[in-house]
N, C-alpha and C positions, 0 to 999 in steps of 0.2 A: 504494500500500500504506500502510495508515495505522494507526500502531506508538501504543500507548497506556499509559500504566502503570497497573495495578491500580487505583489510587486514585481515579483518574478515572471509573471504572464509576456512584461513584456520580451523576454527571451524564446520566442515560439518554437524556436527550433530545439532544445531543451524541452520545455513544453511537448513534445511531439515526440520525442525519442523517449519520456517517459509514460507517453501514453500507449504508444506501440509497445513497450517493454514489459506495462504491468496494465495495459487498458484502461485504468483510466487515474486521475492527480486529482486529489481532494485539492482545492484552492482555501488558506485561511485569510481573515480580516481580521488584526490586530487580537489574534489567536483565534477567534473563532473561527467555522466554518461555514461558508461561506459558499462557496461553487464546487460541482463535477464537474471537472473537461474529460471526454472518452475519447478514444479511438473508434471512429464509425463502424468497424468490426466486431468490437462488443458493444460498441451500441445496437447493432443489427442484432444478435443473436442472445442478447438481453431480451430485446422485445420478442425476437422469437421465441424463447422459453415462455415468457408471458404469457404470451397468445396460445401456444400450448396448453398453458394452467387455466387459461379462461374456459379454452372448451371440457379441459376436462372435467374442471368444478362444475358447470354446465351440464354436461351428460351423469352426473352425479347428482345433480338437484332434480334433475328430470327420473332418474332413479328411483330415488328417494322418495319424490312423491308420488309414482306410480304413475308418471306420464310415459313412459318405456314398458313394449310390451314386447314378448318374445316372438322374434323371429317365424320362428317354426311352427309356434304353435298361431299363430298368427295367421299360415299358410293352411292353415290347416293339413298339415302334418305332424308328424309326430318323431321326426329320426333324429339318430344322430352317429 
């Protein structure tokens, strides 16, 4: 994890080799924190997990409440 202050942003290319190295630089403001900068790489595949956990909790709530019904027996068969 690689902790940065404000100040240093303006060095982007610094900036850039730590975000390629560890994805992404917490930025602070007179210690606190303040900004994510990422690498568009893990920014993409951040959200792809996301979007993943969205549908799954999704087909889990529709589970759960019994809006999901089986397949097979649905078709009116019975195999498996």
């Amino acid at each position: 994890m690689e902790i940065v202050p404000m100040r240093d942003l303006k060095n982007t290319v610094r900036i850039e080799e730590l975000c390629k190295d560890s994805g992404k630089v917490f930025v602070t403001k007179n210690g606190y924190g303040r900004l994510v900068v990422m690498d568009i790489d893990y920014y993409r595949s951040i959200f792809e997990e996301l979007e993943e956990a969205k549908v799954m909790y999704e087909g889990l709530q529709q589970m759960y409440s019994g809006k999901l019904k089986d397949g097979i027996k649905s078709n009116g068969r019975n195999e498996r």
